[in-house]
BATILUM-102986 format. One record per residue (C-alpha): x, y, z. Coordinates in steps of 0.25 Angstrom, whole numbers, padded with zeros to 4 digits, always signed. Each point is the difference from the previous one (the first is absolute). Last residue first. Example, Ala and Ser with C-alpha at 12.3 -4.5 7.8 and 13.67 -1.06 7.14 Angstrom:
+0055-0004+0029 -0006-0014+0002 
//
This chain:
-0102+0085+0035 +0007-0005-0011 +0013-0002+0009 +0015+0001-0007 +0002+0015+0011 -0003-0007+0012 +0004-0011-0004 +0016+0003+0000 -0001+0006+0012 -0007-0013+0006 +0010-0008-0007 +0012+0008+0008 -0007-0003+0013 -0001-0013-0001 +0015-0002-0003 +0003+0008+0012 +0005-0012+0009 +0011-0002-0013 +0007+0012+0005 -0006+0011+0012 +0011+0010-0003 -0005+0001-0015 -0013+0002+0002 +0002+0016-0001 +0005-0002-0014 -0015-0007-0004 -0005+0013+0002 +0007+0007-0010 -0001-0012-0011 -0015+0003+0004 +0002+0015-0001 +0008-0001-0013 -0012-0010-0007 -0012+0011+0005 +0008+0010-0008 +0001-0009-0012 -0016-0003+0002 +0000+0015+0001 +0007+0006-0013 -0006-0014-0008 -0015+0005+0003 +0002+0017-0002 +0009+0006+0010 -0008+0011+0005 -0014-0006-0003 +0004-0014+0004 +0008+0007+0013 -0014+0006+0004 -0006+0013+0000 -0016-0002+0002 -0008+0004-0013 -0012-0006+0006 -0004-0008-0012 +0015-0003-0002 +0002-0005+0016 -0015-0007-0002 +0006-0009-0013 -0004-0013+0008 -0011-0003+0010 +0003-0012+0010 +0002-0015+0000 +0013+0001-0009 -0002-0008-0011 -0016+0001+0001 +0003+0013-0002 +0009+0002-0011 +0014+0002-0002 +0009+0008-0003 -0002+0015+0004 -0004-0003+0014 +0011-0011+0000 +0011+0010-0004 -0004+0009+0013 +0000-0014+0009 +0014-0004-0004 +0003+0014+0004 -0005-0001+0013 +0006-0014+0001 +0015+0006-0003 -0005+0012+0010 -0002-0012+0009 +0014-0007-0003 +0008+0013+0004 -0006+0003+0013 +0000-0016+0004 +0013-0003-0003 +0005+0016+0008 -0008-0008+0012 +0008-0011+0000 +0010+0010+0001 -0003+0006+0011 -0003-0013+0009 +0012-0004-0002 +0006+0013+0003 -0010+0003+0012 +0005-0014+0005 -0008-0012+0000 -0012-0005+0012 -0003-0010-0012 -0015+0006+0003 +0005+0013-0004 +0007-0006-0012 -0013-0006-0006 -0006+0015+0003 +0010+0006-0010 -0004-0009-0011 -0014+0004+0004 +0001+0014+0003 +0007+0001-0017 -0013-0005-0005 -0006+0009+0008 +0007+0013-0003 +0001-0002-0015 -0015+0001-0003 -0002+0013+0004 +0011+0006+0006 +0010-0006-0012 -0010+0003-0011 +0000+0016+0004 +0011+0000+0001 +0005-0005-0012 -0009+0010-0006 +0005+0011+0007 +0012-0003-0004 -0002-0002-0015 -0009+0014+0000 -0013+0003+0006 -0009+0010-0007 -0009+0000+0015 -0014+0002-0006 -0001-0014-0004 +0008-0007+0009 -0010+0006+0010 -0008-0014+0005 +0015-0008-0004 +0006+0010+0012 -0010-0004+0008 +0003-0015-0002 +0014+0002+0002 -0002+0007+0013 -0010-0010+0003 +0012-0012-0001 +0011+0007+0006 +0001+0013+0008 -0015+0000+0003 -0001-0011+0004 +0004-0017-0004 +0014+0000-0001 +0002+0008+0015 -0011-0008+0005 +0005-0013-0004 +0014+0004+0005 -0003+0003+0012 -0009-0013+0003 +0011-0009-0003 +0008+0007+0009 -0012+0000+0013 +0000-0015-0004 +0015-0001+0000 +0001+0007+0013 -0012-0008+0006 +0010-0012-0001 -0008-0014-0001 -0002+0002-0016 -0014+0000-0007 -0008-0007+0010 +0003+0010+0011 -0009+0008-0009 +0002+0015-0004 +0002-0004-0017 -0014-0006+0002 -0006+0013+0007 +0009+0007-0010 -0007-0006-0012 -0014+0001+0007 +0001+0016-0001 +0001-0001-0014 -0011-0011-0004 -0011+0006+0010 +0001+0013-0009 +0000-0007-0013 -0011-0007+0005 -0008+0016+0005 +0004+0005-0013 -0005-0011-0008 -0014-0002+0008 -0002+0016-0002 +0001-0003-0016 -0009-0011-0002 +0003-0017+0001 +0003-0006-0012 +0002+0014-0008 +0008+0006+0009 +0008-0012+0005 +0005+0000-0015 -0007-0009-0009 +0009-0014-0007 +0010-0002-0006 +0011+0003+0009 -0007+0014+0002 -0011+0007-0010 -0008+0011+0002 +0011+0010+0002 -0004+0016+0004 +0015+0005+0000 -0001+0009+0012 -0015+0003+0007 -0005-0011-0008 +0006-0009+0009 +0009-0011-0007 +0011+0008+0007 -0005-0004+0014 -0003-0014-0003 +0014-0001-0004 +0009+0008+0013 -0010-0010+0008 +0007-0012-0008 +0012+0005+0000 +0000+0002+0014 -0006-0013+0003 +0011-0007-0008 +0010+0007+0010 -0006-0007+0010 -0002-0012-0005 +0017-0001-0002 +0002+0004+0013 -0008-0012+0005 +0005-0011-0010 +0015+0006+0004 -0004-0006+0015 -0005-0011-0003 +0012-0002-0012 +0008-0003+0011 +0012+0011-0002 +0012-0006-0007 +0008+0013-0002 -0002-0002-0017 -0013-0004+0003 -0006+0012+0006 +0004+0008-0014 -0010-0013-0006 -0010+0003+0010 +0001+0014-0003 +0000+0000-0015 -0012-0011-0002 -0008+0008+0009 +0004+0012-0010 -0003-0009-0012 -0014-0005+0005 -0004-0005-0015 -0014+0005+0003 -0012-0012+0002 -0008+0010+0007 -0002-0003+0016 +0005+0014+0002 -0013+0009-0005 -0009-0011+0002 +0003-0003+0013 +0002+0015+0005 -0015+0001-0007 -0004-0011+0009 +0005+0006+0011 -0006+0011-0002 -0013-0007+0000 +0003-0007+0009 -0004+0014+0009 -0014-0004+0000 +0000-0013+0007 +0009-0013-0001 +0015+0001-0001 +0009-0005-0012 +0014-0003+0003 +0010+0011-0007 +0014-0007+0006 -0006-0015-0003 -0002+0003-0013 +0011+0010-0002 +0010-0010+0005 -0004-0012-0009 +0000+0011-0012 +0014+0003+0004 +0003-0016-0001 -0006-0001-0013 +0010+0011-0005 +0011-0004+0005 -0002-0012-0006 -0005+0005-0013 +0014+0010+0001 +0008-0013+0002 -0004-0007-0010 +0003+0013-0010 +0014+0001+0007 +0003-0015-0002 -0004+0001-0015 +0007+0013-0001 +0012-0006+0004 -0002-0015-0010 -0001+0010-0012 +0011+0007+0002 +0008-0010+0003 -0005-0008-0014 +0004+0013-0006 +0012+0000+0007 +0003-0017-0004 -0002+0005-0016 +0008+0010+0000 +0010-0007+0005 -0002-0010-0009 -0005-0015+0003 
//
């Protein structure tokens, strides 16, 4: 066999394992929700049955995937990485049944199927994106997560911080003004990096926060996660414009509709996939200490920007 031919076959065999591994991760995150997100009888379940529906999705959980898989680099038990993991999920998941609202992009459609919105009304998805953000801390705040309140008060910090006003909502209100704002290349990048950057790049670094690492470790793990979430956010702005609904699970072509500014409409499609490329090579740098143990970790980079939806 060729050379070529035994690193194709490498190749191949890598993102195999990675793509197992993120089903499994995935099933097990589900498992977690599930029994994190119970159901409960009388007029408030129906909260929770909108927190259910809203997180109980089918999604690819990539940021789960991400902590557990930065836990496992330091050996952390996958119980406690499981529980991190579900609550940063609960974060995304709030921070997307709040942007489906009409109030700020007006979305229908979610994974497929209706947002919380338009399942349940638009009070019941305020109220279960609500429940579903402070219920990521009460997890994150429990014993069961790690024995030593320091690392549990940590893990909270830096939620909080990725997730406010200096992170992901700050991204998101600067996304609500884009419009009006003339942002150049920066502010663009920015923009992305708050929005969508700042919690994909929390769960790399919260995987180290339970491996009780050093801030360096910790730091860079977290430089990963900054660099491969604007790589996803771009991956996502080429998707809008090519391909189609069912492809995706969502509207498409709403960015050119809406005239928003995005590295597709600065670049043009090939100008941004081959910036999306740099920041994954960019990202896979960082993993360079951690060796072999990151192999996981360099496929899910490499996904993040190869996925169809």
């Amino acid at each position: 066999m060729s050379n070529a031919a035994v690193q194709n076959t490498t190749v191949t065999d890598d993102l195999a394992a990675f793509k197992a591994e993120l089903v499994a991760i995935a099933a097990a995150t589900n498992k977690t929700l599930d029994d994190l997100l119970a159901p409960v009888s009388g007029p408030e379940g129906r909260v929770t049955d909108a927190m259910r529906y809203a997180a109980l999705d089918g999604g690819k959980r990539l940021r789960p995937f991400l902590a557990v898989a930065s836990a496992d680099l330091f050996g952390v038990p996958r119980a406690r990485s499981l529980r991190a993991a579900a609550a940063v999920e609960m974060i995304h998941c709030y921070s997307l049944v709040h942007d489906d609202l009409p109030a700020m992009d007006d979305d229908d459609l979610r994974r497929g199927r209706p947002t919380v919105h338009k399942k349940y009304d638009e009070a019941t998805a305020i109220l279960a994106g609500d429940a579903l953000l402070t219920e990521a801390f009460a997890v994150l705040a429990d014993p069961a997560t790690h024995p030593d309140g320091a690392v549990r008060a940590k893990l909270v910090a830096e939620l909080a911080r990725a997730s406010g006003a200096a992170g992901m909502v700050g991204g998101q209100m600067i996304d609500l003004m884009a419009a009006n704002l003339s942002l150049d290349d920066n502010g663009l990048k920015r923009l992305q990096n708050l929005k969508t950057g700042c919690i994909i790049a929390v769960a790399c670094r919260m995987g180290a926060v339970l491996g009780e690492s050093p801030s360096g470790v910790i730091d860079t793990l977290g430089s990963y996660g900054r660099d491969m979430g604007l790589a996803f956010q771009i991956a996502d702005d080429v998707l809008d414009v090519e391909s189609t609904a069912a492809e995706t699970g969502k509207a498409t072509g709403k960015d050119a509709a809406a005239g928003k500014a995005t590295f597709v409409s600065r670049l043009g499609l090939e100008g941004a996939k081959n910036l999306a490329q740099v920041l994954t090579n960019q990202a896979c740098n960082h993993l360079v200490p951690f060796g072999n143990k990151a192999d996981l970790l360099r496929q899910a980079a490499l996904f993040a920007i190869q996925r169809r939806n």
